[in-house]
C-alpha positions in Angstrom: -128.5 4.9 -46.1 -132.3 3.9 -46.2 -134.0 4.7 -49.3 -137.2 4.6 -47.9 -139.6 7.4 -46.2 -139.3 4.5 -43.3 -135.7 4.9 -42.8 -135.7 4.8 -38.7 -131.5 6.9 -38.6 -132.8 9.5 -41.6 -135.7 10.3 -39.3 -134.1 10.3 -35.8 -131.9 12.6 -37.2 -134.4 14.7 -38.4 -136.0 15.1 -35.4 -135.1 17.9 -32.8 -133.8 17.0 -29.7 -132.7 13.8 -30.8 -129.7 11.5 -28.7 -126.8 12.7 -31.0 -128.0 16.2 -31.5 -124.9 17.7 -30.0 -122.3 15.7 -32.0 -124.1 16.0 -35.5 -127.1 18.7 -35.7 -130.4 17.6 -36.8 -130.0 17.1 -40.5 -133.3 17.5 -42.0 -134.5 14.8 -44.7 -133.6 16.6 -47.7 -130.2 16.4 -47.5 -130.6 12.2 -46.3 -133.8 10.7 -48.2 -134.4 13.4 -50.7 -130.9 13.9 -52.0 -129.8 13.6 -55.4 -127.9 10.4 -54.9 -130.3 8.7 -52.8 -133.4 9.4 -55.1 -130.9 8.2 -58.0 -130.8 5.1 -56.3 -134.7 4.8 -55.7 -135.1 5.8 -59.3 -132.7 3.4 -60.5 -134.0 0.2 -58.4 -137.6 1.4 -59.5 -136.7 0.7 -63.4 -134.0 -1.4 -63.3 -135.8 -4.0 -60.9 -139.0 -4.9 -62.8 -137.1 -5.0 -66.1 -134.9 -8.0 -64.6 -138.0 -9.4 -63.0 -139.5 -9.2 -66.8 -136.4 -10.9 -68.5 -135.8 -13.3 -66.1 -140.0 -14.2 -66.4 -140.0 -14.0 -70.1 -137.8 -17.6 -70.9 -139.5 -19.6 -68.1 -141.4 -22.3 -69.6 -143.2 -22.8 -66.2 -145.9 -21.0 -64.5 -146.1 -21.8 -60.8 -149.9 -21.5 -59.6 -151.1 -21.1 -56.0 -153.0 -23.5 -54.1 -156.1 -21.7 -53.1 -155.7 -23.9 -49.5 -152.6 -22.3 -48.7 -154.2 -18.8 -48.7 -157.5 -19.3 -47.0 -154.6 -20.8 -44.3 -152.5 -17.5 -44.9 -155.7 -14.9 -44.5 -155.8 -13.3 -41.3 -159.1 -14.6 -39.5 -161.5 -11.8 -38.9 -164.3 -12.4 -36.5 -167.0 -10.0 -38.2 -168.4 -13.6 -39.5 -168.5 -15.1 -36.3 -170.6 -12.2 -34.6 -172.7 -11.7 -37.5 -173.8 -15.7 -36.7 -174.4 -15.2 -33.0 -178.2 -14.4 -32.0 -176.8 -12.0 -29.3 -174.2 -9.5 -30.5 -172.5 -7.6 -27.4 -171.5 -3.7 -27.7 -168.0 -4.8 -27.2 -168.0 -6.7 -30.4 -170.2 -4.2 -32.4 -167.9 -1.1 -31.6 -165.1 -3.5 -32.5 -167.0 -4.5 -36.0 -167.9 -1.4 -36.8 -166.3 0.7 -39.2 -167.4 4.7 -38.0 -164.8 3.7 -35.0 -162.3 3.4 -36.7 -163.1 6.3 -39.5 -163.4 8.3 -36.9 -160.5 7.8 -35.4 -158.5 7.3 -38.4 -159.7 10.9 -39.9 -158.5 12.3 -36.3 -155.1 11.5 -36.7 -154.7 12.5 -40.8 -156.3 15.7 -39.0 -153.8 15.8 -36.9 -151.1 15.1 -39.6 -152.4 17.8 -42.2 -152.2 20.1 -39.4 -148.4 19.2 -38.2 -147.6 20.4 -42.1 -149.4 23.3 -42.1 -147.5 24.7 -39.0 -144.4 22.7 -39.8 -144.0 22.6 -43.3 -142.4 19.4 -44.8 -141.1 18.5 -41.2 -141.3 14.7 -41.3 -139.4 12.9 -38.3 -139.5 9.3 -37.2 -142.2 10.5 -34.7 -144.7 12.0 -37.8 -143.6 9.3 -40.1 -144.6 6.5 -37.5 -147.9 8.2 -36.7 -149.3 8.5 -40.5 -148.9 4.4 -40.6 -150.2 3.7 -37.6 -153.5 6.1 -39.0 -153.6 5.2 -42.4 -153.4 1.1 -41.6 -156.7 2.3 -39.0 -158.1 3.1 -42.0 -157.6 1.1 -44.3 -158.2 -2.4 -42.3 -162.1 -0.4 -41.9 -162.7 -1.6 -38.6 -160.7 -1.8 -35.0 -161.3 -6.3 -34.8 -159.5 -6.3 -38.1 -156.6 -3.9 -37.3 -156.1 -5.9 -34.6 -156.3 -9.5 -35.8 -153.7 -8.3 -38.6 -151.4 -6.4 -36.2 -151.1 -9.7 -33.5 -151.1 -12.1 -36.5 -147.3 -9.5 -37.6 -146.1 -9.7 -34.5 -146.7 -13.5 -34.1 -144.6 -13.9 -37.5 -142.1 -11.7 -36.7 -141.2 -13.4 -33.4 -141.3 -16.6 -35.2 -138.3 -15.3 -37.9 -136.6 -13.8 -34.7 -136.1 -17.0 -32.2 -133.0 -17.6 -33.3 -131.0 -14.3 -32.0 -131.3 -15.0 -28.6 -128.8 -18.3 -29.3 -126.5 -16.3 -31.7 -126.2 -13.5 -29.4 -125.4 -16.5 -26.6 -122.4 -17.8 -29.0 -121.6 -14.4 -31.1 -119.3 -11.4 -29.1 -119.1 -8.2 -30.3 -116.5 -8.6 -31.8 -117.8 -10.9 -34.3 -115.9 -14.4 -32.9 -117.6 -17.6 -32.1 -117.9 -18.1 -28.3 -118.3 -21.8 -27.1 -120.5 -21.8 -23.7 
């Protein structure tokens, strides 16, 4: 099971009304990611991890450095510089620079959110789960052009690691054997 609060079956399951409520129940999140041998897990992974990291670190005779190219090429390019340069900034591009947008919308939905627990209790689905990230990274990226530009730059990436399962799916069944087309 997924050991994280972003565990997508945990959730599902959670949630009323959800496609296999009449074969299993919803099964609230305590008894999936909150019980005893899951949080063992998380607790064990959480020590066990950064000692190994640690040991394995501590006899390396070699400390890699970054190129300071390669991240200026990795940053997500913002355009907050490039409308700040022009003479003639349009409303457009100062209500997608600026920052109370984006507070303002952000601090609407953890409204929202504070008030699904107080009439709900600790109900977290995938539904309430999906909605605090999508409000907290609002937040946090300060203004809509950045949210943006860091949201199209993940889904650019993620495509890119995924162009390969349209040909396995082409060559795999479901079974599992190799089909030759």
């Amino acid at each position: 099971m997924h050991g994280g609060m972003s565990g997508s079956i945990p959730l599902t399951i959670a949630t009323d009304n959800h496609f296999l409520m009449d074969t299993i129940g919803s099964i609230p999140i305590t008894q999936t990611l909150f019980s005893g041998m899951n949080l063992f897990i998380v607790i064990f992974l959480l020590v066990t991890l950064p000692l190994m990291n640690w040991l394995m670190n501590r006899s390396s005779d070699y400390t890699g450095t970054i190129d300071p190219e390669f991240l200026n090429e990795q940053m997500v390019s913002t355009e907050v510089e490039e409308a700040a340069t022009k003479d003639e900034v349009t409303p457009a591009e100062r209500l997608e620079n600026s920052m109370m947008v984006s507070m303002l919308i952000g601090l609407l939905g953890l409204v929202f959110i504070l008030f699904h627990f107080v009439n709900n209790g600790l109900d977290i689905n995938i539904n309430i789960a999906n909605f605090t990230m999508l409000f907290l990274g609002i937040l946090l990226h300060k203004t809509p052009r950045r949210f943006l530009n860091v949201v199209n730059d993940a889904v650019k990436k993620r495509g890119r690691d995924h162009h390969s399962v349209p040909i396995l799916c082409r060559h795999y069944g479901h079974d599992g054997r190799v089909r030759f087309i």
